[in-house]
C-alpha positions in Angstrom: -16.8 34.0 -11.2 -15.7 37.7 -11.6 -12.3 39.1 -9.5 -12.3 43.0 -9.4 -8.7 44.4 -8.4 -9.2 47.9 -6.7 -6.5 50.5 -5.8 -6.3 53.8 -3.6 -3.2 56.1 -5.1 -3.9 58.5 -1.9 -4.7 59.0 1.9 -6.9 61.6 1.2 -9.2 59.1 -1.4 -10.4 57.5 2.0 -14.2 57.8 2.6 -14.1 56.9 6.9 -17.3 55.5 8.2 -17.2 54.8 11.8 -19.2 53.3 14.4 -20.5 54.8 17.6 -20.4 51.3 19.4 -18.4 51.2 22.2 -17.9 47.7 22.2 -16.4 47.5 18.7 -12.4 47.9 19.0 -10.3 47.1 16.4 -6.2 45.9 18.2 -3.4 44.6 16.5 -1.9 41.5 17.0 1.2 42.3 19.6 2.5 38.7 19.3 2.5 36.4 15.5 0.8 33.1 16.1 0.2 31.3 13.0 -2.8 29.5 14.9 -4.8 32.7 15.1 -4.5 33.8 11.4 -5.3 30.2 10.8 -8.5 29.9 12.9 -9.5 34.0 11.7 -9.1 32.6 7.9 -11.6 29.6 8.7 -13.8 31.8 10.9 -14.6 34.6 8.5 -13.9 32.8 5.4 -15.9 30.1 5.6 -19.3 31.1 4.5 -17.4 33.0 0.9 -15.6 29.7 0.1 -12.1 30.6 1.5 -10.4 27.2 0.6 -6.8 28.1 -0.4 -5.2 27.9 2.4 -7.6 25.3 4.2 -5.3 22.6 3.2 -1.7 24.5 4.8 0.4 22.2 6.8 1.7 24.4 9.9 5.0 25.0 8.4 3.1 27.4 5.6 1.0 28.6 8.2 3.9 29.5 10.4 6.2 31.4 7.4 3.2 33.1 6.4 2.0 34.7 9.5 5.1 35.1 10.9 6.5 36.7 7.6 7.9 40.8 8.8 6.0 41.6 5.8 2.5 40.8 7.1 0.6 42.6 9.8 -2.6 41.6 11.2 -5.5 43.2 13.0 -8.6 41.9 14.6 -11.9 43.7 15.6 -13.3 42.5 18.7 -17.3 43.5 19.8 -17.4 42.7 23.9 -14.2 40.4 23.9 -15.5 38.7 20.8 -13.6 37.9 17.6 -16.2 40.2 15.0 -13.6 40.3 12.1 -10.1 40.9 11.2 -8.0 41.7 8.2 -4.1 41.4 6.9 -1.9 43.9 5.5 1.0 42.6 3.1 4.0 45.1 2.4 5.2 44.5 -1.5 7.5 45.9 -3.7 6.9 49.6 -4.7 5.4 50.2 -1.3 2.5 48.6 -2.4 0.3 47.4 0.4 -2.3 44.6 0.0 -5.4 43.9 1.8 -4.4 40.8 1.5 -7.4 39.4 3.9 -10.4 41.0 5.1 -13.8 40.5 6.6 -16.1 40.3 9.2 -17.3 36.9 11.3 -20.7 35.1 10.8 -23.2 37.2 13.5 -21.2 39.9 12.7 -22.2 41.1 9.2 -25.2 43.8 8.9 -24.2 46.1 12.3 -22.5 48.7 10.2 -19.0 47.0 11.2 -17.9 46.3 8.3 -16.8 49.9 6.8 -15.3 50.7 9.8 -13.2 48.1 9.9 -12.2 48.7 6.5 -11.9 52.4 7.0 -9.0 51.5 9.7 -7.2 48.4 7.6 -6.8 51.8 4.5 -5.8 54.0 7.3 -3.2 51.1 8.5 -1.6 50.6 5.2 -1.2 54.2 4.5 0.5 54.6 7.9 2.6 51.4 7.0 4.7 54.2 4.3 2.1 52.7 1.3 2.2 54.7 -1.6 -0.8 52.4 -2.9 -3.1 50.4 -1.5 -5.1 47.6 -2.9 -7.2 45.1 -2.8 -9.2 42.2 -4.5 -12.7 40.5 -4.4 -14.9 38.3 -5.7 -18.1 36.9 -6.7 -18.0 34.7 -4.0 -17.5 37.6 -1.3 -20.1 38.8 1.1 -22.3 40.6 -1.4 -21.8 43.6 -0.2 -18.0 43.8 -0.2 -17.2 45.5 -3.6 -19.5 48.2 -2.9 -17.9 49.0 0.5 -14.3 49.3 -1.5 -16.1 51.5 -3.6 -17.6 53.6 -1.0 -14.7 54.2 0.9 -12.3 55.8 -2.0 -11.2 52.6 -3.7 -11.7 52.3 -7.9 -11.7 49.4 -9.7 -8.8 49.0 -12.2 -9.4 45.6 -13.3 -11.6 43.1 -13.8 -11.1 39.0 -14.6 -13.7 36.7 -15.2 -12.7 33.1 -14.9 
């Protein structure tokens, strides 16, 4: 397996790509509930192997969600949960893309650099003075060359 780290140094290094459907809104979550992030984890990461968290009790579930340095966002198509992603402040004013992706039914509808184009334009307006982000081999297949094609550059790679 192969993780590439990516970075953005700069608002203006954003490539936007939008969508022209109506039905595609992207909200952020008003109120924390560990329960959500939980079920959003297992919805879209279950088909790239997302298994680190699976086995959380709801204590880690809770501090982690609930932590003031973690925002999340979900994109809804007609009142349905289409994908989401979470933004993690760090030292440095650093912010991570910590989560991110789209829900099975989802993938293919030109959603997916959208919602990316509005988790880089989150974190910038979050104070970042980077932003970053990580995949894999096991990602959608897809997913580094839509963190390429909206500004990001890969600074490292790790082969495990």
């Amino acid at each position: 397996m192969k993780v590439y780290y990516l970075e953005m140094h700069s608002p203006e290094a954003l490539r936007p790509k939008y969508t022209n459907d109506l039905e595609f809104r992207i909200l952020e979550t008003a109120v924390r509930q560990w329960q959500f992030n939980k079920y959003l984890y297992a919805l879209v990461g279950h088909d790239w192997q997302w298994v680190d968290k699976l086995g959380w009790a709801d204590a880690q579930w809770r501090a982690y969600a609930e932590a003031d340095n973690l925002r999340t966002w979900v994109a809804y198509k007609g009142g349905t949960p289409a994908g989401y992603f979470e933004l993690e402040a760090q030292e440095g004013t650093n912010v991570e893309i910590a989560y991110f992706g789209l829900a099975p039914g989802f993938m293919g509808q030109g959603f997916g650099g959208a919602l990316l184009t509005e988790a880089i334009t989150q974190a910038w307006g979050w104070g970042a003075r980077r932003v970053w982000v990580h995949t894999c081999t096991l990602d959608h297949p897809d997913a580094l060359a839509n963190y390429q094609a909206r500004g990001f550059t890969l600074y490292n790679t790790i082969e495990t």
